[in-house]
C-alpha positions as CSV (number, residue, x, y, z in Angstrom):
1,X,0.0,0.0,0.0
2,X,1.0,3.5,-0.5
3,X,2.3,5.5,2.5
4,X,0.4,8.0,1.6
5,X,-2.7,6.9,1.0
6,X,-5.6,8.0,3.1
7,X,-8.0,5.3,4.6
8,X,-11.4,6.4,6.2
9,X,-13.5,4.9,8.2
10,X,-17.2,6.1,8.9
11,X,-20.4,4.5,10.7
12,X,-23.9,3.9,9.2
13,X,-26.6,4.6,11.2
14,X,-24.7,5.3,14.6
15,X,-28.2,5.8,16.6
16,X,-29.5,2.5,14.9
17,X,-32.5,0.8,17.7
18,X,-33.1,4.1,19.3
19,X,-36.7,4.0,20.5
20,X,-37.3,0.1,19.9
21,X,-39.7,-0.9,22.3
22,X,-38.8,-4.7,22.2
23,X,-35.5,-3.3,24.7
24,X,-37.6,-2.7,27.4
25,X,-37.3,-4.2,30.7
26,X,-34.0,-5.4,29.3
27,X,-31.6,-2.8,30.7
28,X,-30.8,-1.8,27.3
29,X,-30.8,1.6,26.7
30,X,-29.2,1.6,23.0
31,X,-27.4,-0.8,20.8
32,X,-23.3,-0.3,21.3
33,X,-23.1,-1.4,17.2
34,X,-24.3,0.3,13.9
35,X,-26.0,-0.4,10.8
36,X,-22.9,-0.7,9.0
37,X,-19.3,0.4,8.7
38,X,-17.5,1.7,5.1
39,X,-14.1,1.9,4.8
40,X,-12.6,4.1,1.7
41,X,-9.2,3.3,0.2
42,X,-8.3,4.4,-3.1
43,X,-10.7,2.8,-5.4
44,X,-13.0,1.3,-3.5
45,X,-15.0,1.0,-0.5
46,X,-15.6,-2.0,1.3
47,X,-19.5,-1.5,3.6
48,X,-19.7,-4.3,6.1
49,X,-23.6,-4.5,6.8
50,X,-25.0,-5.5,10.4
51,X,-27.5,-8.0,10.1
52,X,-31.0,-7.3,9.0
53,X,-34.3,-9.2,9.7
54,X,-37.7,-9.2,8.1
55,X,-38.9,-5.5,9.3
56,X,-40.3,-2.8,7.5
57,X,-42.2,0.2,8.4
58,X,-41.7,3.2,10.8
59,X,-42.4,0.3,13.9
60,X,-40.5,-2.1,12.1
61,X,-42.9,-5.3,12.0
62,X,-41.8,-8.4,11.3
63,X,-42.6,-9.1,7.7
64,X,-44.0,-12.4,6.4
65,X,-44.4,-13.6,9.6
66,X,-44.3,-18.0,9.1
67,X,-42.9,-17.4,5.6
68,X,-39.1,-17.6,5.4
69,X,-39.4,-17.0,1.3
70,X,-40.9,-13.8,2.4
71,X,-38.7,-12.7,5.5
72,X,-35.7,-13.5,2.7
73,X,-36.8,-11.1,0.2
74,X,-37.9,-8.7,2.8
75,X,-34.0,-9.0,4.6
76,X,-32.7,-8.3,0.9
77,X,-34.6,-5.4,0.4
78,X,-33.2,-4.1,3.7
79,X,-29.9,-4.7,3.0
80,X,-30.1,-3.0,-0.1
81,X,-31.8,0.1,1.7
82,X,-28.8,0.2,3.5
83,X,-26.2,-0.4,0.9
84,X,-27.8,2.5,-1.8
85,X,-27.1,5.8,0.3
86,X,-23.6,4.4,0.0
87,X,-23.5,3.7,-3.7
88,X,-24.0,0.0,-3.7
89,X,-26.0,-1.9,-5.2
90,X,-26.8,-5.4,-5.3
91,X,-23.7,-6.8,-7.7
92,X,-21.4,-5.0,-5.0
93,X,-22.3,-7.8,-2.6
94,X,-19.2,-10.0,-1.9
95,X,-20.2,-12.0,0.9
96,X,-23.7,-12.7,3.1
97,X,-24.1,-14.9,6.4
98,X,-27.5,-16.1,6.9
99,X,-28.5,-17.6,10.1
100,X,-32.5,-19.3,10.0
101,X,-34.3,-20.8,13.4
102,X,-35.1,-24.3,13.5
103,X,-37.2,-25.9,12.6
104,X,-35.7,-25.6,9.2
105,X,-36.3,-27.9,6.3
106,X,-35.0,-28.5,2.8
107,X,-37.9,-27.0,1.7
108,X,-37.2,-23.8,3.5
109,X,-33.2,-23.8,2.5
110,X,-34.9,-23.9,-1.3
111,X,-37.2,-21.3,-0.5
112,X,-34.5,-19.5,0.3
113,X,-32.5,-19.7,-2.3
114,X,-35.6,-18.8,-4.7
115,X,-35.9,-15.8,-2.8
116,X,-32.2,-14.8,-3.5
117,X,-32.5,-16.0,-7.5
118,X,-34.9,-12.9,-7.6
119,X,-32.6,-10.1,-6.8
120,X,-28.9,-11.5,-7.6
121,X,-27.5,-11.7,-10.6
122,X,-25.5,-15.5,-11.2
123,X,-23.0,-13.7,-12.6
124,X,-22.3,-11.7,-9.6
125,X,-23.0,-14.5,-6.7
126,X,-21.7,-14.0,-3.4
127,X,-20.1,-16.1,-1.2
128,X,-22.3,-17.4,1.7
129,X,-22.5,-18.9,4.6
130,X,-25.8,-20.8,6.2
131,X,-26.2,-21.1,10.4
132,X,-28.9,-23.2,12.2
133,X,-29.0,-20.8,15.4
134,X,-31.0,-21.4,18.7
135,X,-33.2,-18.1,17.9
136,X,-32.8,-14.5,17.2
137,X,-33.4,-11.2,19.7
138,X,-36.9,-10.2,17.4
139,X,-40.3,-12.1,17.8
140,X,-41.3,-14.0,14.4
141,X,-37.9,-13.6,12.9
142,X,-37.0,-16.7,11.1
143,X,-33.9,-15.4,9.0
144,X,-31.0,-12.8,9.3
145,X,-28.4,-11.9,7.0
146,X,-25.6,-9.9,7.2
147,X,-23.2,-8.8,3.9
148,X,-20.0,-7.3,2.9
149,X,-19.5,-5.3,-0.3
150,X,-17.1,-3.8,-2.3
151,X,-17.9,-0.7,-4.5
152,X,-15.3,0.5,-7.1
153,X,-15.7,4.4,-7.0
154,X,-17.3,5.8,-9.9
């Protein structure tokens, strides 16, 4: 790397969980994590996206509540909320982790993975990773994901 090139380093969505109600009577006051961190290094920036569940709206309700094709597309579209202010877009997606409740089914992993064929592009696959977890902090959630990205600055 060049000495003298400049790396930065900048938080999405710092006050991210402010207000959720679903932290009461749980001692936590705010999340100590953010939607997201991007680092910028001389072409490119590399966003490393907290996970996102199935929620949508100013309350953020579960979405497709018993349908994990649903939740998946609904976790997609999130991501790629958070990924656009940045410049991303859905080809800039390097890498996801997934992690699903149990019980969870071949049918569901399929369902999955039809939910994903709808947004990415084969050409532009990302790696990925798929976790069976005990459960996850929201009610109804049946699938999170997280994802790295790398944008080449245009």
């Amino acid at each position: 790397m060049d000495e003298n090139q400049v790396i930065s380093k900048r938080v999405i969505n710092a006050d991210m969980g402010t207000g959720w109600h679903f932290f009461e009577g749980s001692g936590v006051n705010e999340l100590v994590h953010s939607g997201g961190v991007v680092v910028e290094t001389g072409d490119l920036k590399l966003v490393y996206l907290s996970g996102r569940t199935a929620t949508a709206g100013e309350d953020e309700t579960i979405v497709g509540e018993g349908d994990i094709k649903e939740q998946t597309r609904q976790v997609i579209r999130n991501l790629l909320a958070a990924l656009e202010p940045v410049g991303g877009t859905i080809d800039d997606i390097v890498r996801v982790r997934v992690y699903v409740v149990p019980p969870f089914t071949r049918e569901m992993f399929a369902q999955i993975h039809e939910a994903r064929a709808e947004f990415f592009h084969k050409e532009h696959y990302p790696a990925s990773t798929l976790v069976v977890i005990h459960s996850l902090p929201r009610q109804g959630a049946m699938i999170e994901i997280d994802a790295d990205a790398v944008i080449a600055k245009r």
